[in-house]
TORPA-4810 file (N, C-alpha, C, O; in nm, 3 decimals):
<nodes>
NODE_1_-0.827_-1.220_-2.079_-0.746_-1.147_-2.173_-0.616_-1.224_-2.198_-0.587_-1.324_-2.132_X
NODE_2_-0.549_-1.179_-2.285_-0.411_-1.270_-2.337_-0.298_-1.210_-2.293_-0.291_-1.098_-2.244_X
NODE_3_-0.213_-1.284_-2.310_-0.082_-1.218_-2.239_-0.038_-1.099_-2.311_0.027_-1.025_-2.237_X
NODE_4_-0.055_-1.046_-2.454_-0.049_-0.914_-2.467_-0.118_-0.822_-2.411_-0.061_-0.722_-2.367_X
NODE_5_-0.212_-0.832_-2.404_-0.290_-0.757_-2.331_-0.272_-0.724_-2.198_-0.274_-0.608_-2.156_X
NODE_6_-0.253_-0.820_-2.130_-0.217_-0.874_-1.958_-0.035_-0.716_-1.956_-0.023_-0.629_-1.869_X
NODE_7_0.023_-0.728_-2.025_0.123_-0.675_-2.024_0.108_-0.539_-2.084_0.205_-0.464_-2.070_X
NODE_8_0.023_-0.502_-2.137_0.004_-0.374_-2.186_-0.087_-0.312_-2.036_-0.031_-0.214_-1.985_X
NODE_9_-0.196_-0.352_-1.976_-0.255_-0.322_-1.850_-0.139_-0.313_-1.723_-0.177_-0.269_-1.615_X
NODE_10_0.008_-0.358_-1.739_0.039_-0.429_-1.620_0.158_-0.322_-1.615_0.209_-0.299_-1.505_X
NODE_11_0.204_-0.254_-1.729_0.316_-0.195_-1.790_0.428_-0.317_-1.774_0.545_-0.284_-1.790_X
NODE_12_0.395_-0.466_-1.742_0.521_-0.553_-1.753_0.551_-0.616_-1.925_0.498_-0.593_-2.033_X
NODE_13_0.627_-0.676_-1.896_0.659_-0.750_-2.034_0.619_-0.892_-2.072_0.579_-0.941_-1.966_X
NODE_14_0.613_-0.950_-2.132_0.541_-1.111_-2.142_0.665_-1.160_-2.147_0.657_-1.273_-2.193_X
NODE_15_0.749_-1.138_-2.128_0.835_-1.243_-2.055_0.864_-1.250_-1.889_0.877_-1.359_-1.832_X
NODE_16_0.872_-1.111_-1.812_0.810_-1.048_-1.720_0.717_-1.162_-1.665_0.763_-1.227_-1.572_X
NODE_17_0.604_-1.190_-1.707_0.460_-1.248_-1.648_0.472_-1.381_-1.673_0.416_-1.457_-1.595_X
NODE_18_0.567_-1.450_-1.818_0.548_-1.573_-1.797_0.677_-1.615_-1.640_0.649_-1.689_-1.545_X
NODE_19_0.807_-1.544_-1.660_0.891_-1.552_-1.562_0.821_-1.540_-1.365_0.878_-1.573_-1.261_X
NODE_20_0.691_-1.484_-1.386_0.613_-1.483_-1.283_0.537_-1.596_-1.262_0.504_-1.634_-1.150_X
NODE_21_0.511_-1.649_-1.362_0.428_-1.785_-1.389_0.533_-1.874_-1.336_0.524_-1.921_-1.222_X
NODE_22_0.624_-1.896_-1.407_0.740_-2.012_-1.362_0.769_-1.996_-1.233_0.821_-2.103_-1.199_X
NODE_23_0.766_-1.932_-1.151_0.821_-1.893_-1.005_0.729_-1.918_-0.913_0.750_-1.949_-0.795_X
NODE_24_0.571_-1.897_-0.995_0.514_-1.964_-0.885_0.416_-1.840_-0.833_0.310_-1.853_-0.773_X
NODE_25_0.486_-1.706_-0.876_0.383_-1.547_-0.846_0.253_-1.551_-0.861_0.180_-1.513_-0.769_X
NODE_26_0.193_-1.605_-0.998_0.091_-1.593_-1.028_0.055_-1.725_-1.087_0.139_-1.795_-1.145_X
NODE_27_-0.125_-1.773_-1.066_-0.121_-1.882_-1.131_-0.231_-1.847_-1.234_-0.343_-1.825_-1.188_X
NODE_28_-0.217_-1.842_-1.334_-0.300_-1.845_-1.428_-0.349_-1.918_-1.517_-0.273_-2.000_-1.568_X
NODE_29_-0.523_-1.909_-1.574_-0.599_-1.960_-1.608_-0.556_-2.024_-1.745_-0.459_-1.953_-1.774_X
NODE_30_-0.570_-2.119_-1.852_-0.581_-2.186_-1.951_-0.678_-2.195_-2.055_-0.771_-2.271_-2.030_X
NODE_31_-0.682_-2.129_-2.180_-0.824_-2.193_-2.290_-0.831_-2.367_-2.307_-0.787_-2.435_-2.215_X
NODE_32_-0.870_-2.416_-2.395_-0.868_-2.503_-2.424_-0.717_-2.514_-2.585_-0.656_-2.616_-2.620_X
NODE_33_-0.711_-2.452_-2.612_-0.573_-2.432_-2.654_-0.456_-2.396_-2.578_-0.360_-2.344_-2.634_X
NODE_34_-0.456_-2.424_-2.433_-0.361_-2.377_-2.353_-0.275_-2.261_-2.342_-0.163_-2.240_-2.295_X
NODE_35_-0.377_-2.184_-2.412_-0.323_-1.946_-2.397_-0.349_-1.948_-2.252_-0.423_-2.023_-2.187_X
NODE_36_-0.292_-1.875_-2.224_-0.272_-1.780_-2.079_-0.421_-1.721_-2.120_-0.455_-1.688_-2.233_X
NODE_37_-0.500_-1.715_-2.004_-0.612_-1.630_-2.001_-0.595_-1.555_-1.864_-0.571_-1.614_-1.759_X
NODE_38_-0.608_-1.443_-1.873_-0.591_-1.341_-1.762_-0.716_-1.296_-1.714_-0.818_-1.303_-1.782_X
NODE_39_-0.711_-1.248_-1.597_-0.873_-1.161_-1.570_-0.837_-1.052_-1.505_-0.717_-1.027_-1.489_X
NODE_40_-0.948_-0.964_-1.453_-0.910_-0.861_-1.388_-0.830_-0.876_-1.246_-0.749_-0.795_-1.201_X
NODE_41_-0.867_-0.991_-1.191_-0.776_-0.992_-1.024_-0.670_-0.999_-1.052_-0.583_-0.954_-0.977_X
NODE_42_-0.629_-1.082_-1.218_-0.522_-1.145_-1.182_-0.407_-0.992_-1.239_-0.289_-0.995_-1.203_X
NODE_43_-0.449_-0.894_-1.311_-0.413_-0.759_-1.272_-0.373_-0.700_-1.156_-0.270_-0.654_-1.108_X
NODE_44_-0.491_-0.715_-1.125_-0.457_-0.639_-0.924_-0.341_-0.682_-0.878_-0.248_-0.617_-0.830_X
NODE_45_-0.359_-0.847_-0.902_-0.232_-0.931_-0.846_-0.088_-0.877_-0.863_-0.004_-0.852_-0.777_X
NODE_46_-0.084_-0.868_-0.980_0.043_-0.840_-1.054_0.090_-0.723_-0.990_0.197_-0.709_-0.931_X
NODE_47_-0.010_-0.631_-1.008_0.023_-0.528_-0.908_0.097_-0.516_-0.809_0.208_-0.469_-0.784_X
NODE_48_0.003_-0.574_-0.748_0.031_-0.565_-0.580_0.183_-0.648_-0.537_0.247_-0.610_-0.439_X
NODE_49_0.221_-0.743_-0.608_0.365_-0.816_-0.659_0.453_-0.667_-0.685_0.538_-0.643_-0.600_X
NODE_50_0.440_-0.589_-0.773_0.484_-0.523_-0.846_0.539_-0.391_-0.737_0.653_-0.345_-0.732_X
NODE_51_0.426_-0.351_-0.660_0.438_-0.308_-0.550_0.504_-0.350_-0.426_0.537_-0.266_-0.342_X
NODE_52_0.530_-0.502_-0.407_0.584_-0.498_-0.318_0.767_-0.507_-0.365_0.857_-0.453_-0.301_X
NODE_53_0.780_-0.570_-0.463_0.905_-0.562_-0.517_0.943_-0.401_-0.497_1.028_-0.366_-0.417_X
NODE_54_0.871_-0.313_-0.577_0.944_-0.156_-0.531_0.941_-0.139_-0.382_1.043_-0.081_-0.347_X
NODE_55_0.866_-0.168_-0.285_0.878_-0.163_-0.206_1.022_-0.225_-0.084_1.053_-0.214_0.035_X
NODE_56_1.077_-0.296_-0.218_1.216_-0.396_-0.148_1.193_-0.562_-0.110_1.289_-0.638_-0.096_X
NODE_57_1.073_-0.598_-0.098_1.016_-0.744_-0.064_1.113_-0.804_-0.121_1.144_-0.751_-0.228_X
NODE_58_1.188_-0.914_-0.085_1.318_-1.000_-0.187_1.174_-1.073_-0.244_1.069_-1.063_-0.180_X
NODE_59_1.181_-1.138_-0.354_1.125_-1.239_-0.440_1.086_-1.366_-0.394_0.997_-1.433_-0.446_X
NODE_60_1.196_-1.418_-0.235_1.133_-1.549_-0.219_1.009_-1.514_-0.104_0.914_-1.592_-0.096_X
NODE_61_1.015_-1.369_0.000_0.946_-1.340_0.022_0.806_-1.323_0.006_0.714_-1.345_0.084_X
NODE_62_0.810_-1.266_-0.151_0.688_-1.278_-0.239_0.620_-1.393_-0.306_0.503_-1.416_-0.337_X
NODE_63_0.728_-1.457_-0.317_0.675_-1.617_-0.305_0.619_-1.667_-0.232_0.534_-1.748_-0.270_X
NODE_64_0.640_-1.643_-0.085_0.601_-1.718_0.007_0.438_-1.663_-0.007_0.343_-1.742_-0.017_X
NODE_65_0.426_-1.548_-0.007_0.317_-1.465_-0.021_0.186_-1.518_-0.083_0.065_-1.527_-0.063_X
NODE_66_0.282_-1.548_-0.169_0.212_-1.633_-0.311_0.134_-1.687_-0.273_0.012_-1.672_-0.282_X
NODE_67_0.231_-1.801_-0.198_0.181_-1.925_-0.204_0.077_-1.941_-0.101_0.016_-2.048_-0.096_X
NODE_68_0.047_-1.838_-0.010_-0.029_-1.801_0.100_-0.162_-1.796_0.022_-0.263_-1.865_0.035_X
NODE_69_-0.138_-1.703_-0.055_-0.260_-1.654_-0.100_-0.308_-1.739_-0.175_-0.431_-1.739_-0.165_X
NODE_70_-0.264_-1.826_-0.260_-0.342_-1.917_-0.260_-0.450_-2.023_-0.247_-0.537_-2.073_-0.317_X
NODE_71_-0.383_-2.039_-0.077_-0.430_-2.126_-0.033_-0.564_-2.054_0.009_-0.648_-2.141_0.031_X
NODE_72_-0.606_-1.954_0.024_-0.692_-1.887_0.077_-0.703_-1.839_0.234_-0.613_-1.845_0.318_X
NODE_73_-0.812_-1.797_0.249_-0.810_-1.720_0.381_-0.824_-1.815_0.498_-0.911_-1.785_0.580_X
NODE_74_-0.755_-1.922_0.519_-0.692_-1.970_0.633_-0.545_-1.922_0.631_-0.456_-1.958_0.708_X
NODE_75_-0.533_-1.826_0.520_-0.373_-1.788_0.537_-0.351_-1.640_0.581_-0.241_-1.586_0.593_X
NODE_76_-0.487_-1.577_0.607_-0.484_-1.432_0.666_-0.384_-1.382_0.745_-0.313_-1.283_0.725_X
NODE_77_-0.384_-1.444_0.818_-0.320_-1.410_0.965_-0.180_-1.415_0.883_-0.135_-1.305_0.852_X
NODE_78_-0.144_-1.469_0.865_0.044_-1.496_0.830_0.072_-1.395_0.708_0.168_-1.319_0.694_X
NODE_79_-0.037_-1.414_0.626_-0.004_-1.287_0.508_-0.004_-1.167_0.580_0.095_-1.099_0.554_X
NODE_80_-0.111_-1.098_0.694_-0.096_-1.025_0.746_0.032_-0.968_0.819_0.089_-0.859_0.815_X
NODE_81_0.054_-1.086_0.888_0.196_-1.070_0.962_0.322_-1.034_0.871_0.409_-0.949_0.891_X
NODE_82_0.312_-1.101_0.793_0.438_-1.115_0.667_0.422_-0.947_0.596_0.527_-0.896_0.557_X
NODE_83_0.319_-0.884_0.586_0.353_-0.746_0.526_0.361_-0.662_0.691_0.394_-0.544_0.698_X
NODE_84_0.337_-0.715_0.772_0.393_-0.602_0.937_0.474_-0.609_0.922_0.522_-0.496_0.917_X
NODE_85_0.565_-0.703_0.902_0.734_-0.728_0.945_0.761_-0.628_0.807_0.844_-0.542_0.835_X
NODE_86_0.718_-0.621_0.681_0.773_-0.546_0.585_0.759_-0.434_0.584_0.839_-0.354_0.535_X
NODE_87_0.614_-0.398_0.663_0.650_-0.275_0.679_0.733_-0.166_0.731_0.782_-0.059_0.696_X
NODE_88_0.724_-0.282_0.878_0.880_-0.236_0.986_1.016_-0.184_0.890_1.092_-0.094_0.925_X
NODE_89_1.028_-0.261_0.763_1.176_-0.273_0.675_1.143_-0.185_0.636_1.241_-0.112_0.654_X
NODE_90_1.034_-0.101_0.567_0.972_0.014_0.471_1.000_0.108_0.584_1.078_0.196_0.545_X
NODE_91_0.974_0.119_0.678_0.947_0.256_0.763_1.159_0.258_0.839_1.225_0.349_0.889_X
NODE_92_1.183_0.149_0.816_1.329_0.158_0.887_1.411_0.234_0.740_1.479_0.332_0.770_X
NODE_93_1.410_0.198_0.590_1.430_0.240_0.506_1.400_0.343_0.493_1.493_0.423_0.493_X
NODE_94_1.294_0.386_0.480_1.246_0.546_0.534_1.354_0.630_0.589_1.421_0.711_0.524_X
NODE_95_1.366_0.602_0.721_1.434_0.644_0.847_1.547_0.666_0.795_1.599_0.765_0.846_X
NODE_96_1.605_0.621_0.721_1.752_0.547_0.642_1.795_0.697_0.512_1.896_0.765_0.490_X
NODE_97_1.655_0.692_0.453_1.715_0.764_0.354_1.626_0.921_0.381_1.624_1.007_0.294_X
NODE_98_1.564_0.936_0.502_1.566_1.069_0.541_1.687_1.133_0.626_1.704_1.255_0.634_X
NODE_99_1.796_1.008_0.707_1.925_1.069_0.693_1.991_1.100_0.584_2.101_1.146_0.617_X
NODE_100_1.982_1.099_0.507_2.093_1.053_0.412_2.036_1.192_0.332_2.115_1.274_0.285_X
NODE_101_1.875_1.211_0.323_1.882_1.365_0.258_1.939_1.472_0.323_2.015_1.558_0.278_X
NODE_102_1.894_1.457_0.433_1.929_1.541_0.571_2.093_1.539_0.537_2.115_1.628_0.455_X
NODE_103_2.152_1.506_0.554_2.335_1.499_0.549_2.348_1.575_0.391_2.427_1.667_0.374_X
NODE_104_2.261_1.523_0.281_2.287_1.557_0.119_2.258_1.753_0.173_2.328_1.850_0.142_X
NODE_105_2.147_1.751_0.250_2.109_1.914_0.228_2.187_2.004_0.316_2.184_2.127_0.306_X
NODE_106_2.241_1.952_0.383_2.340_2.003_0.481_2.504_2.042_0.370_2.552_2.153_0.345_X
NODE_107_2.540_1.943_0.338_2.630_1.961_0.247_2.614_2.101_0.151_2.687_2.200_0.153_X
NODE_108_2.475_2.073_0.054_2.446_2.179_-0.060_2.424_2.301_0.052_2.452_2.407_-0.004_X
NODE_109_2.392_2.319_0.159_2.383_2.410_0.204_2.558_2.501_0.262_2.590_2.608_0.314_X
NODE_110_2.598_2.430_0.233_2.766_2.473_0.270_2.804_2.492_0.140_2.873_2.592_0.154_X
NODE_111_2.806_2.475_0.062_2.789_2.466_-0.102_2.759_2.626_-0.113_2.841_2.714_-0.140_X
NODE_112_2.629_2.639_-0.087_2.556_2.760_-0.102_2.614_2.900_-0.016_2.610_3.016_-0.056_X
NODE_113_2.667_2.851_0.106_2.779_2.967_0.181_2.842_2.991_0.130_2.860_3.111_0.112_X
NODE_114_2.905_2.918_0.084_3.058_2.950_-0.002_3.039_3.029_-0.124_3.120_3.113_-0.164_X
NODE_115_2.946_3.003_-0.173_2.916_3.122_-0.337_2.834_3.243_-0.291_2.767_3.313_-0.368_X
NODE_116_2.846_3.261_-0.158_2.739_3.396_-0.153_2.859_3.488_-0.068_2.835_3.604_-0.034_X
</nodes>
């Protein structure tokens, strides 16, 4: 598929995906007129990029990722490792902003004494 397309499936933007291209995120396929040809993995891919960015992953992180995956599955083990350690950051973030509701509902709840 073409990069409109690729960006309408991806909800990103085609500048978005080529800026992913230049960095090294994704490597994608070529016609013989040199269009971006996309396929379905390379969807998933984007995704799962897409996902880890909301998730907080910094970018060179995801790079590194990248470039793992690439190489193929002699890179298991380290890609593996590389989303444990992120998860640790996901579940400490967690931890982080279930204080932070906890303190917000405590507040509105003093809020709520006061008008009754």
């Amino acid at each position: 598929m073409k990069i409109g397309k690729m960006a309408e499936k991806t909800g990103l933007s085609e500048n978005t995906l080529r800026y992913y291209e230049k960095k090294g995120l994704i490597r994608v396929k070529r016609d013989r007129y040199q269009r971006r040809i996309y396929s379905e993995q390379d969807i998933a891919w984007v995704q799962f990029i897409q996902r880890l960015k909301d998730m907080g992953m910094l970018l060179r992180d995801i790079h590194r990722y990248a470039e793992l995956r690439y190489q193929g599955d002699s890179t298991l083990v380290e890609r593996m490792t590389m989303l444990q350690h992120h998860r640790e950051y996901v579940l400490a973030q967690q931890r982080k902003w279930q204080e932070h509701l906890a303190k917000l509902d405590k507040k509105i709840d003093i809020y709520r004494h006061k008008l009754i």
